[in-house]
N, C-alpha and C positions, 0 to 999 in steps of 0.2 A: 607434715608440719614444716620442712626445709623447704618445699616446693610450695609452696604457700607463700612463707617469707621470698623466694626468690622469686616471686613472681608480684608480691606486692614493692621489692627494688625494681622491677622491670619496670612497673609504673613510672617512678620515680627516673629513672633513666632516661626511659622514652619521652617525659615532657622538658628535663633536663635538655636531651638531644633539639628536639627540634626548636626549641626557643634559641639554641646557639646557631642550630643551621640556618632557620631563618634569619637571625640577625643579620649570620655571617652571608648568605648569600645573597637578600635582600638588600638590607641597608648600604651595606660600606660600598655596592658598587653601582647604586642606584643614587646614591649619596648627594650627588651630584646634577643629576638630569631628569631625576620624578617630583617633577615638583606639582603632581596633579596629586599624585598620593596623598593619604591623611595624613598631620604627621606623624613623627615620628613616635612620640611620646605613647600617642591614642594606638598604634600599633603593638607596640611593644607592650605597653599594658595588659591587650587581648591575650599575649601569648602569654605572660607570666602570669592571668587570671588562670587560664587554662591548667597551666603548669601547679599555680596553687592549690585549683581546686582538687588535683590528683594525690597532694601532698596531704592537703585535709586529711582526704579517706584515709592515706597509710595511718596517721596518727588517730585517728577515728577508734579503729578495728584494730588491736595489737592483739598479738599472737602470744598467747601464754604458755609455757610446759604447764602448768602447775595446772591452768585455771582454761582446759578447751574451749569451756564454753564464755568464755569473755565478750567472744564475737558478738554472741549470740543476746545483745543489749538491742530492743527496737527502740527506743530514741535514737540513739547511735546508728544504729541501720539503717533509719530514716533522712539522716541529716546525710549519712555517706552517700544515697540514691540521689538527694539533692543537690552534695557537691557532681556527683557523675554529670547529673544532667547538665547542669552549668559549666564543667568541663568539655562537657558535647558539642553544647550552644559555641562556646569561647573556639574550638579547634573549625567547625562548621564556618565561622568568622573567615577563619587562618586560612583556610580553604579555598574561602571565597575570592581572597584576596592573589595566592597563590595561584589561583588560575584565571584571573583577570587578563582578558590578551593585551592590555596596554602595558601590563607590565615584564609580560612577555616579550613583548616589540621592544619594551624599553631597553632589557636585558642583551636582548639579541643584538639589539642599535649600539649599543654604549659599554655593553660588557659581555661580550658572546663565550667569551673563555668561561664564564660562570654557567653556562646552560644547563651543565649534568650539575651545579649544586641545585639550580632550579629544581629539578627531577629528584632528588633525594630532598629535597624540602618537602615536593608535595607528596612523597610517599611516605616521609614520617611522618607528615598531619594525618594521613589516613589511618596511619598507624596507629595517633593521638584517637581519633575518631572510633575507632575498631575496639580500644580499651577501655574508655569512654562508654561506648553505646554497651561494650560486656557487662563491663561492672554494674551501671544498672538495673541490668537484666536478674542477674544474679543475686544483687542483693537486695532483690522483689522475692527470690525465693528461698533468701535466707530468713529474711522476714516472716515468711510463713514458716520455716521450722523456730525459728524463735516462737510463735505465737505456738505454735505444738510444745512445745516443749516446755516453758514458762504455764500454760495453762495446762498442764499434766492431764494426759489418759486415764489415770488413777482416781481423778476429781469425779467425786460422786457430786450427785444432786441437780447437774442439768442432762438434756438429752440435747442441747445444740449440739451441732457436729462441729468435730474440731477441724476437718478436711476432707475437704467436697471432691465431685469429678474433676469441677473447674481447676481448682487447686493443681493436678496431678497434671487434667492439660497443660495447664501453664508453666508446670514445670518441664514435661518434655520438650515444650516449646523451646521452653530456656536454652535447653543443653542442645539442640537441633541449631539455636544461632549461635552457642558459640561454637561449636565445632567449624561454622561459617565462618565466624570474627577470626578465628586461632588460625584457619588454612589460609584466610586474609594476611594478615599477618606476618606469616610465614612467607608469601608471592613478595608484600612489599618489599620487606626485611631484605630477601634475596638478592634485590636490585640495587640493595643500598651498599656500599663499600664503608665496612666497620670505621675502617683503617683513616680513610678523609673524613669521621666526624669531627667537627670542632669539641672534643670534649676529651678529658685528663683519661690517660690510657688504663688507668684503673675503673672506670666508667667503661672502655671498650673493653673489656676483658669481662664484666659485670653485662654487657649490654650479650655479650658472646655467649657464654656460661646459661643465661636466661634461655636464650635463644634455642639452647641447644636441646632444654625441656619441653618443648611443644610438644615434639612428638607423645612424651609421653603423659603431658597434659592430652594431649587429644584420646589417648588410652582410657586416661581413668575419667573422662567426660563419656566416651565410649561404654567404659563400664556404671557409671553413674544413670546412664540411659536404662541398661537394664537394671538398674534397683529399684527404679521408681515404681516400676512395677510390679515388683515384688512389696516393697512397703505398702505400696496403696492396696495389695491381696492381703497383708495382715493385719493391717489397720480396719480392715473391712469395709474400703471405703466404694458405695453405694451397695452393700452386702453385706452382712454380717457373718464374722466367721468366728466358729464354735470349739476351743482347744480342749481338751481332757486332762485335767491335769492330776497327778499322784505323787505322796509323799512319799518317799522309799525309808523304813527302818534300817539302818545299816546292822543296828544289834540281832537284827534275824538277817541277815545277808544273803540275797540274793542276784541273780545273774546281771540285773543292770543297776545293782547296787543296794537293793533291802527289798526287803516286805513291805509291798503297798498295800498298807491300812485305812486309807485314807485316800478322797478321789474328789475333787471338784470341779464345776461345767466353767471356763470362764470364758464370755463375750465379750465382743470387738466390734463396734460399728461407727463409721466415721471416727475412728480415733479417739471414740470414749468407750471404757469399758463400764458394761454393767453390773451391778451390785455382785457382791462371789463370796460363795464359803467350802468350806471343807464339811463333810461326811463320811459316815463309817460306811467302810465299805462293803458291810453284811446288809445295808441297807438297801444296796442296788442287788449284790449275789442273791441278797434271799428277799426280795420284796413281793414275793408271792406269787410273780406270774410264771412258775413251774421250769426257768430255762434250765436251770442249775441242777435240774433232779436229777441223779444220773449219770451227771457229764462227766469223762472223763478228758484229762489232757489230752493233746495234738502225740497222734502215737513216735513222732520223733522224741516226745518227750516223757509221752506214758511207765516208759519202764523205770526213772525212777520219782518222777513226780508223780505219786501215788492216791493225795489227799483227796477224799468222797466230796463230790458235789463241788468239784472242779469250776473257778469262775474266778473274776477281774483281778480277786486279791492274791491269785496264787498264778497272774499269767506273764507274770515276768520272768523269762523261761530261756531270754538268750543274752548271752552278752555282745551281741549285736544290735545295738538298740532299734534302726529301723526294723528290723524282725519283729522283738520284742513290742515295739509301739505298737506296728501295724495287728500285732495277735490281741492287742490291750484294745485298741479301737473297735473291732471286730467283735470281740466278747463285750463291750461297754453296751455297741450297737444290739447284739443280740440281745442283752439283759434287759431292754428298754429305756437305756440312756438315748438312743438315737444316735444318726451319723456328724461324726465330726471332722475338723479339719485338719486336725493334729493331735499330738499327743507329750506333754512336759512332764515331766517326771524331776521331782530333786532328795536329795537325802536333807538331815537336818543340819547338816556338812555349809549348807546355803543361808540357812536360816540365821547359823551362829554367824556368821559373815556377816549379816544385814545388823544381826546387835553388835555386832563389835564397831559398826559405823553410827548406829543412832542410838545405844544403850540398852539400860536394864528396860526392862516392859514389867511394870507392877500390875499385879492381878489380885485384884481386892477381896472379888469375891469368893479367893482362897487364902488368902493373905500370904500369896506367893510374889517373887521377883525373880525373873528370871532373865536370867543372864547367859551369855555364847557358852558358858563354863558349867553351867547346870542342866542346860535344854534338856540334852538326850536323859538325863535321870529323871528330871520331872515329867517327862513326857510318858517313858516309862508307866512309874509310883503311881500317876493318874491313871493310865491305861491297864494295869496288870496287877495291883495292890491290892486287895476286896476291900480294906479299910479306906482308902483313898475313892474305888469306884460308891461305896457306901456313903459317903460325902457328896459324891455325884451326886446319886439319885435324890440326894437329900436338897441341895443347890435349884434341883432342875425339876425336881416333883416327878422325874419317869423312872419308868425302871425297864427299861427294854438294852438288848443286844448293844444301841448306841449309846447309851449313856453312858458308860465308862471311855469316849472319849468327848463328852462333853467340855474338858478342861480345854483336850487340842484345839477344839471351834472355837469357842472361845477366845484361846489366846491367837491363835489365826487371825479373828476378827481385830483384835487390841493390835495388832503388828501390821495387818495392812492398814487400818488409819492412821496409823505415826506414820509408815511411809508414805501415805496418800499427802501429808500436811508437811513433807520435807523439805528445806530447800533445794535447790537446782544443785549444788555442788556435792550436796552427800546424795543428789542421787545417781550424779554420776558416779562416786565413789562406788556407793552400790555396783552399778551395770559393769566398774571397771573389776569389780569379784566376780560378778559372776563370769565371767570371759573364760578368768582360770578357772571358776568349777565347771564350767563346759569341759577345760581343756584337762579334767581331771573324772569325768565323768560323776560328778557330781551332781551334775545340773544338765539334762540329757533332753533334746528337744528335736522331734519328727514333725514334718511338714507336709503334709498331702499335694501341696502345689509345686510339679518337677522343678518350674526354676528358684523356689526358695528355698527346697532341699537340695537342689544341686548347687547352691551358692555356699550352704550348709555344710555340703560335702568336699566343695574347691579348698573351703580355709578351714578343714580338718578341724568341723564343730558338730560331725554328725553322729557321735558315738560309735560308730559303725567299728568292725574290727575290719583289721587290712587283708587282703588277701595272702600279702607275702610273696605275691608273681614280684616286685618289684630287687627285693631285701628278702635276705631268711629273718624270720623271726617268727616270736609264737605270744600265747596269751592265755594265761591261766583264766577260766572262770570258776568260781565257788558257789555252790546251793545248799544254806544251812535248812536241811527239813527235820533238824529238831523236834520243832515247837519249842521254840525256846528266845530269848535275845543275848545267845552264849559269843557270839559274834566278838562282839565289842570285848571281851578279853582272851580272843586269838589272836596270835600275829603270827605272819605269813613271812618265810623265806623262799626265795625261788633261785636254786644255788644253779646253776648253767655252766656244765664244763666242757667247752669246744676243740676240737680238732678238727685238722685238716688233713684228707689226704693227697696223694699227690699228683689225680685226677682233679683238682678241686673240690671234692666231695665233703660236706662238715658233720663231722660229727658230735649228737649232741646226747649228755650224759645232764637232766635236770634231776636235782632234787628238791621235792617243796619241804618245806620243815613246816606243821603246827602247833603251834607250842601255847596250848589252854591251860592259864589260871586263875582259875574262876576268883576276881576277888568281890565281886559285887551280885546279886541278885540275878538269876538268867528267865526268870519268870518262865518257870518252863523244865523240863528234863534235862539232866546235868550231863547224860553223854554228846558229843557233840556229832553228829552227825552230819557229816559235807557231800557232796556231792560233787567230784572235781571233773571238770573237764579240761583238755588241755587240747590246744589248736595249732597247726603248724602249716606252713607250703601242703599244696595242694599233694607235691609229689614226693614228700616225705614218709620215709622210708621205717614200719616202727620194727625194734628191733628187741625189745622187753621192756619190763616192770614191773614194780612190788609195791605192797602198802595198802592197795586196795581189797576189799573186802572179796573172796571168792565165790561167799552166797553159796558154801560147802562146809558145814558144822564140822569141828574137830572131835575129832575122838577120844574118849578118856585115854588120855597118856598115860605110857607106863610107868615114870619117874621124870619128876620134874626137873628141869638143870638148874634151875635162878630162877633171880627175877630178874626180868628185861632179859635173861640169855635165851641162844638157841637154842631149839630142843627139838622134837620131833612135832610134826602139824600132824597124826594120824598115826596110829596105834589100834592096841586091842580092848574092847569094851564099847560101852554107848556112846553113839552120838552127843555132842553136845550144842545142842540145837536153844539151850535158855539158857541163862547165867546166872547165879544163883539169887533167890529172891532178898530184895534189902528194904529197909523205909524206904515211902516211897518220898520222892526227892519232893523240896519244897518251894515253891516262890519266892523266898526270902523274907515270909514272916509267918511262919508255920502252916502254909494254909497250902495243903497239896493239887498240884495240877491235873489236867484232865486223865483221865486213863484207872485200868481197872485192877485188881490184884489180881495175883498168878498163883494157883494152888499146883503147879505143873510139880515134879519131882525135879530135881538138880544133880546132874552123875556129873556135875562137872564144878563143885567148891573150889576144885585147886585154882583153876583160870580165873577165879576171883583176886590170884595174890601173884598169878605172875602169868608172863605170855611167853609162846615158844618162839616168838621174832623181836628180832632189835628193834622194827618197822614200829613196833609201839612199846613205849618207854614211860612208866609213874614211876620217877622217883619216892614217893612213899609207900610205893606197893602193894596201891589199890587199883588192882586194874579192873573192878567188878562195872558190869557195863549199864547194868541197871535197866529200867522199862525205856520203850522206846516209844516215840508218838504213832503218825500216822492212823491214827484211830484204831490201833490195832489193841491197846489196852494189856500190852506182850512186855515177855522182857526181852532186850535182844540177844539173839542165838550166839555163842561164841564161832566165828568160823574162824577158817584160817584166808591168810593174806597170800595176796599174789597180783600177777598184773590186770592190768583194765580188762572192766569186761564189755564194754563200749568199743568198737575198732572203727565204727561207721561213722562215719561226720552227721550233724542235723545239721551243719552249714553249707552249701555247696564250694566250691573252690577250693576247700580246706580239706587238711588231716585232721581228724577230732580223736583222743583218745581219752575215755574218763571211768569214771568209775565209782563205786559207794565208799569211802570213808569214815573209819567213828576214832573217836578220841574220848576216852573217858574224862572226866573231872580230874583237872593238875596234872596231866598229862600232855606225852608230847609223841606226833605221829610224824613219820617219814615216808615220804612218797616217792618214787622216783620212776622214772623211764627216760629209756631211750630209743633216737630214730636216728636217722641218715639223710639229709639231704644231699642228692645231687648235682654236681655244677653250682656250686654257692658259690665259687670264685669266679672272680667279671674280671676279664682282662682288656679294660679298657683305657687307654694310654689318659695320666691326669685325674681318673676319676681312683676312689677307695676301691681297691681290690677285692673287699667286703664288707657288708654292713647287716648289724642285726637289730630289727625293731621289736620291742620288749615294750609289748603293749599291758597296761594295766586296769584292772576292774575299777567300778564306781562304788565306794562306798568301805574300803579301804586302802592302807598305803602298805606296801609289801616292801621288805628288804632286800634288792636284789643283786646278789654274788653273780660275775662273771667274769669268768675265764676263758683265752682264746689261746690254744695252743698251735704257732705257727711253724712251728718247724721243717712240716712236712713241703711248705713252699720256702724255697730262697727267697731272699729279701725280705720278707715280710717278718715285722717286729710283732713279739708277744703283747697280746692284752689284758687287763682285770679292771675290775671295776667293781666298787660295794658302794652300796648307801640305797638310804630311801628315795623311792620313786614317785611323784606327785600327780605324774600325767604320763604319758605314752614317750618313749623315749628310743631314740635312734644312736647306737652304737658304729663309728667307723674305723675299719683301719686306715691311716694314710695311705697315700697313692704309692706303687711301686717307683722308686727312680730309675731314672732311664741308665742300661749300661752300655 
């Protein structure tokens, strides 16, 4: 925006400047003895035309904070190509005149001491010329993204193309001559001494300052060269390109932010998209052509992604999104979706965003309204309610697997036509939300074309988690495999307490806290079951952990200590491999979920009313674990707790440690480990002695405690830090001062 405005005063300068140099070097000394010249009057005119028509433009085009797209008016872009031109014409004049040999000779005959203002008169006409012939250049293909943009990609109802080949030539053309006008420019410029213009020293200091941006004008002309063709690759222009797109449930949360229940094809060809809806996503897993029978997850994932008949809606599997996309593409493609070009994922995180810019969306044919504030309930109610799916089928005359989200297409369909028919201002409001829910993994988008995912990747919009070679830091991932949307009343602490020692080596002591209280409906079984992963430097060092499930049943204890106290995890008597059988849990309006009752015997009622570790905590002193999904129709076995039983990374580059998790209903789980990173101290003169990036999942916001204890290095001041984290976030100590 500052380099914009200072380069539309450059305008203003440069024709300021050379209407004075001219004067000054022409007239006052030619004054006298050109009496062949026009006169004076008809000269002077040409250059203050010229001069004008540059001023137009600045007032033409003003630069808004509020309002980007201001520029972007074609009347107004039209009439600015017109003053350019006539600015062209009017300096081509000035030119003509300036290098006339008679008035050369004249100069030379009658005023030779002016020679070098001669020489800086005709190199700032060129320079008039060079700004002149850019700007219209430019604002021929500003003009076409006004026409793109004003006639929105959204707009159903034609197949004209919004942006042809020609378009995209022309635009590389564009930036190919000014990189030519700018290094012009820059040659004249050189030759001209700031210092001897005839103009107010605030103007030389203005004309200097300008100047001084070229370079990096010619950077982002440089970089603007490679965008265009990346946009003309997603726009689909003379191709059409095919993205994947999925809703992520955050209340079932998983690795790149919920449970994709929901998957639609959208097209892109010349810059209009075609018609697009959302579907269930049992309609592609089980559409009959046999992929799904059998399958199970990718075996880095196998051991605790467990669910029969493995497919699209269970393949959100990393919290590295390009992983994740590419394994969602691949299972799409096998299932019979076909090859795509990409792959968009968002939670409903995105959705309330876009109502909180254009409103409530009324839904008649429910006599619903919903709002940023209701979404995820009614999405829900519709989706998981019998009463509510019973409505469906009633609505829609079906009764198959999709019709209970009949309601989501639906209002899918109602939300992309308001935004199809928006103005140009909310819908930049829009585009300016979703930025953050990229940068919150909200809104998570892979690219099959290396250089739009590698531009993806430059301005840290590609999901991706960091490796950590750069910074220590780490990144919790969560897998609710409930069956449940218990998610949505968990929240996440990830307490981080560091030292140093005094090799530079950090040490790190995390604890997650989960703290489940169920106050609303979880459609689904009430234990919570997570799945945590935790990722770290590649050469990170694990050193212990507890809280995770050991997947070794406790043994009937001999005497209880409390509730919530420790006591002994194994003893004399049986296994207790099931916990004792209870109602079975319900959806939230008596109607119970899937799974089957358990006639097993129970040697273990005590572990219904208390547990032999602090690691899991009910303050009301239900800690009964109750049936578990997975198709297994079970209850779950009581075991005992201990550390990760994962030590292998499924990422390369990284440390992974994770493990099973459960948290009964009103309950609160403690997780912890510890590692060691080596050489995490950078002793590099000026820069942070250390820094740690505390990367966050899509699809909640975690509270995150952190502590650096510096003692163990001189100079270095302690750190801490609480609060909630919205996006990925980089921790510094200041730099050591020099002693």
């Amino acid at each position: 925006m500052q380099d914009r405005r200072k380069r539309r005063r450059f305008r203003s300068i440069v024709a300021t400047t050379v209407v004075a140099s001219l004067m000054f070097v022409i007239f006052l000394p030619l004054g006298t003895g050109l009496a062949a010249y026009s006169t004076y009057n008809s000269i002077r005119n040409v250059a203050l035309d010229g001069v004008n028509h540059l001023l137009t433009v600045k007032n033409l085009l003003p630069i808004s904070k509020s309002d980007p797209t201001a520029a972007l008016d074609a009347p107004k872009l039209q009439q600015a190509q017109s003053e350019f031109s006539k600015a062209e014409s009017d300096f081509v004049q000035l030119q003509q005149l300036v290098n006339r040999s008679d008035v050369q000779s004249a100069i030379q005959q009658f005023a030779p001491q002016y020679s070098s203002k001669l020489d800086m008169a005709q190199r700032l006409v060129q320079v008039g010329i060079d700004v002149s012939r850019m700007g219209r250049e430019v604002v021929g293909v500003a003009l076409l993204g006004a026409n793109i943009f004003h006639s929105s990609p959204l707009a159903s109802g034609t197949a004209k193309p919004l942006i042809s080949v020609t378009d995209i030539s022309n635009a590389e053309g564009v930036m190919i001559h000014a990189q030519y006008y700018i290094n012009d420019i820059r040659l004249q410029m050189s030759q001209v001494s700031v210092k001897d213009l005839p103009v107010s020293d605030t103007q030389k200091k203005q004309l200097s300052s300008v100047m001084a941006l070229m370079p990096k004008a010619q950077d982002l002309i440089t970089q603007g060269e490679g965008l265009i063709g990346i946009v003309s690759w997603l726009l689909g222009v003379d191709h059409a390109r095919h993205f994947l797109v999925q809703t992520m449930d955050r209340g079932e949360l998983r690795p790149g932010g919920g449970f994709t229940g929901m998957y639609g094809l959208l097209t892109i060809q010349n810059g209009r998209m075609a018609p697009f809806s959302l579907q269930d996503v049992t309609e592609l897993d089980y559409a009959g052509n046999g992929v799904e029978l059998g399958r199970q997850a990718p075996p880095q994932y196998s051991s605790w992604m467990k669910f029969g008949y493995w497919g699209l809606r269970d393949a959100n599997l990393s919290g590295d999104f390009p992983t994740t996309a590419k394994l969602a593409m691949q299972v799409f493609q096998e299932e019979g979706g076909g090859p795509v070009d990409g792959n968009i994922a968002l939670t409903p995180t995105v959705i309330a965003h876009i109502l909180n810019v254009i409103g409530p969306i009324k839904v008649p044919q429910y006599n619903e309204t919903i709002t940023a504030q209701n979404l995820e309930d009614k999405l829900h109610y519709y989706q998981q309610d019998f009463g509510a799916i019973a409505l469906e089928r009633q609505k829609t005359g079906t009764s198959n697997a999709a019709t209970r989200k009949a309601f989501t297409s639906l209002l899918g369909k109602l939300l992309l036509d308001k935004v199809r028919h928006l103005p140009v201002k909310q819908l930049v409001k829009i585009m300016q939300n979703a930025v953050k829910d990229i940068q919150s993994r909200d809104l998570e988008i892979y690219f099959t074309n290396p250089l739009a995912e590698g531009w993806m990747t430059q301005h840290a919009y590609s999901g991706a988690m960091d490796t950590f070679s750069k910074q220590d830091g780490f990144m919790v991932v969560q897998s609710n495999i409930s069956i449940s949307k218990a998610s949505q009343y968990v929240h996440t602490t990830e307490q981080d307490n560091i030292s140093f020692d005094p090799q530079g080596g950090a040490y790190h002591n995390l604890t997650i806290t989960l703290d489940y209280q169920q106050t609303g409906p979880v459609y689904g079984y009430d234990t919570y079951a997570d799945y945590i992963r935790v990722y770290a430097p590649a050469n990170a060092q694990f050193q212990g952990g507890d809280g995770f499930d050991s997947g070794h049943c406790l043994a009937t204890a001999p005497a209880q200590t409390g509730t919530g106290g420790v006591g002994t995890t194994g003893g004399i008597g049986s296994s207790c491999c099931n916990s004792k059988p209870v109602p079975k849990p319900t959806s939230g309006n008596g109607n119970p979920p899937p799974g089957g009752k358990s006639s097993k015997p129970n040697p273990c009622a005590q572990y219904a009313t208390f547990f032999p570790s602090n690691a899991r905590y009910c303050p009301n002193g239900n800690y009964s674990l109750g049936l578990r999904g997975l198709g297994l129709g079970d209850y779950w076995p009581v075991d005992s707790l201990g550390p990760p039983t994962e030590l292998s990374s499924d990422l390369p580059g990284r440390a992974m440690w994770g493990g099973l998790t459960l948290t009964p209903k009103n309950c609160i789980s403690t997780i912890s480990l510890q590692w060691y990173v080596p050489n995490a101290i950078k002793h590099i003169h000026g820069q942070s002695p250390y820094s740690i990036l505390v990367q966050k999942q899509g699809g909640y916001i975690p509270t995150v405690q952190l502590t650096i204890d510096t003692s163990a290095i001189k100079g270095l001041k302690p750190f801490s830090f609480q609060g909630d984290i919205v996006a990925d976030r980089l921790f510094s100590l200041p730099p050591l001062k020099k002693t």
